[in-house]
C-alpha positions in Angstrom: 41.1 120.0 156.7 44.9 121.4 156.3 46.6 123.5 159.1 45.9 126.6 157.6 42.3 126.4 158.2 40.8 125.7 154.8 38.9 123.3 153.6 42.1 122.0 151.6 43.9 118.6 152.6 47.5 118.9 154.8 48.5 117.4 151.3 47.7 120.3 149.6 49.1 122.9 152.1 52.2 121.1 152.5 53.0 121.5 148.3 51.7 125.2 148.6 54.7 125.9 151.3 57.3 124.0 149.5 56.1 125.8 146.2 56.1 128.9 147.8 59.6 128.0 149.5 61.1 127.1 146.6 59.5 130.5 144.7 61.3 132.3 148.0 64.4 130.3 147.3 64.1 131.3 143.7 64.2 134.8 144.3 67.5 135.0 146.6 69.0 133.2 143.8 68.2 135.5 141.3 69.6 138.2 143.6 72.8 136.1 143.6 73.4 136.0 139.7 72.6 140.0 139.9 75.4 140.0 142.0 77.5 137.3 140.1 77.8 135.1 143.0 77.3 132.3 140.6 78.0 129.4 143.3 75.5 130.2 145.6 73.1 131.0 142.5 73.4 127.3 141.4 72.6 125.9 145.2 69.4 128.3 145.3 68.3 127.2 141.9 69.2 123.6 142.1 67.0 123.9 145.9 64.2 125.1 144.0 64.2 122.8 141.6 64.5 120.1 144.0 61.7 121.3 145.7 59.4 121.7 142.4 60.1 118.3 142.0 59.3 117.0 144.9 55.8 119.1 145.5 55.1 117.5 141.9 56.0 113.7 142.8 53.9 114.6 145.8 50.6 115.8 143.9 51.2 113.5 140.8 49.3 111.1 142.3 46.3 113.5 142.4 47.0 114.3 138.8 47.2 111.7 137.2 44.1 110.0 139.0 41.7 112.9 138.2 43.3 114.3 135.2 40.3 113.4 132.9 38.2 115.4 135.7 40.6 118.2 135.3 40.2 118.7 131.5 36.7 120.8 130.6 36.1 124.0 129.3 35.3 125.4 132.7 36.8 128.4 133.9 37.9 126.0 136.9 38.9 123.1 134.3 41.0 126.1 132.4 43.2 127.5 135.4 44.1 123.6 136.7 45.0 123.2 132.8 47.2 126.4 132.2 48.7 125.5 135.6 49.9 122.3 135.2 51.1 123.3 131.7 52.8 126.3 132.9 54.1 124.5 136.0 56.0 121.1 134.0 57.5 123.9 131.4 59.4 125.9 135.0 59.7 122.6 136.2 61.5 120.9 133.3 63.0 123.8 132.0 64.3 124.4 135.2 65.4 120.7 135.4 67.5 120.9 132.2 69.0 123.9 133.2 70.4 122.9 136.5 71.5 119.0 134.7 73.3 121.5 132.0 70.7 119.8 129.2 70.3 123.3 128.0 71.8 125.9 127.8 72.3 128.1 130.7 71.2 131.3 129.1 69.8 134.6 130.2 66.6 133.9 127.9 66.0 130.5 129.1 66.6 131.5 132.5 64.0 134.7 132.5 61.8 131.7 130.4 62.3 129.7 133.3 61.7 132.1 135.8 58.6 133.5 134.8 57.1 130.3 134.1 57.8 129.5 137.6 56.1 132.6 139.1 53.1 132.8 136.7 52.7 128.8 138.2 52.8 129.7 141.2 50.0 132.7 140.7 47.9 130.1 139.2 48.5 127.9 142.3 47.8 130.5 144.4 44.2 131.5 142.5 43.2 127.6 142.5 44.0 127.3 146.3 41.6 130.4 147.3 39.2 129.2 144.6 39.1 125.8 145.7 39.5 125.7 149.2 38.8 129.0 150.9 
C-alpha cells in the first residue's frame, strides 16, 4: 500500500509525484520562455527532463518485466500502451531537445509539451483505474 492510501505500491506513488513535479516544473518553464527568460527556461526544462527520466529508470523495471502482460486489446491493455508510447515520445523528444539533438523549435517544443501532458493524463487515468 503507498502513502496516499491506495492500493498502489510507494513505487508507484513516488513516480506519480516526480511525474507530476516535473509536469509542475514544466509549466513554470513554459511561463519563462513566454517571458523570454531563456536561462531559467533551460534549467526548468532540463529539471523535468531529468525527472522523466528518472521516474522511467524507476518503473522500467516494471515494464519491461510485464510488458507482454501489458499488450492486449483491453481497454486496460490500450491506456498502459498509448501511455508508454506517448510518454518515451515527451520523454525522448524532450531528451534531444535539452542535449541540442534537435532542434529547439517552437513545433517541436509544443510536440514535446503536449506529449508530456497527454502522458501524464493517461498516468493519471491508469493510477485511479488501477489502484483506487
Amino acid at each position: 500500500m503507498g502513502f496516499f492510501g491506495t492500493e498502489a505500491s510507494w513505487v508507484a506513488d513516488v513516480t506519480l509525484i516526480a511525474q507530476t513535479a516535473g509536469l509542475i516544473i514544466l509549466f513554470l518553464g513554459w511561463k519563462y520562455a513566454k517571458t523570454k527568460n531563456f536561462l531559467k527556461h533551460d534549467i526548468t526544462a532540463k529539471t523535468s527532463v531529468l525527472l522523466g527520466g528518472l521516474s522511467f529508470i524507476w518503473m522500467g523495471f516494471s515494464l519491461v518485466s510485464n510488458l507482454a502482460s501489458f499488450i492486449s486489446t483491453t481497454l486496460m491493455g490500450i491506456l498502459i500502451f498509448s501511455h508508454m508510447i506517448i510518454g518515451l515520445l515527451a520523454l525522448f523528444m524532450g531528451l534531444f531537445l535539452v542535449l541540442g539533438e534537435i532542434k529547439k523549435t517552437r513545433m517541436f517544443m509544443i510536440i514535446t509539451f503536449s506529449s508530456w501532458i497527454a502522458a501524464m493524463f493517461l498516468g493519471i487515468i491508469l493510477y485511479y483505474l488501477l489502484f483506487m
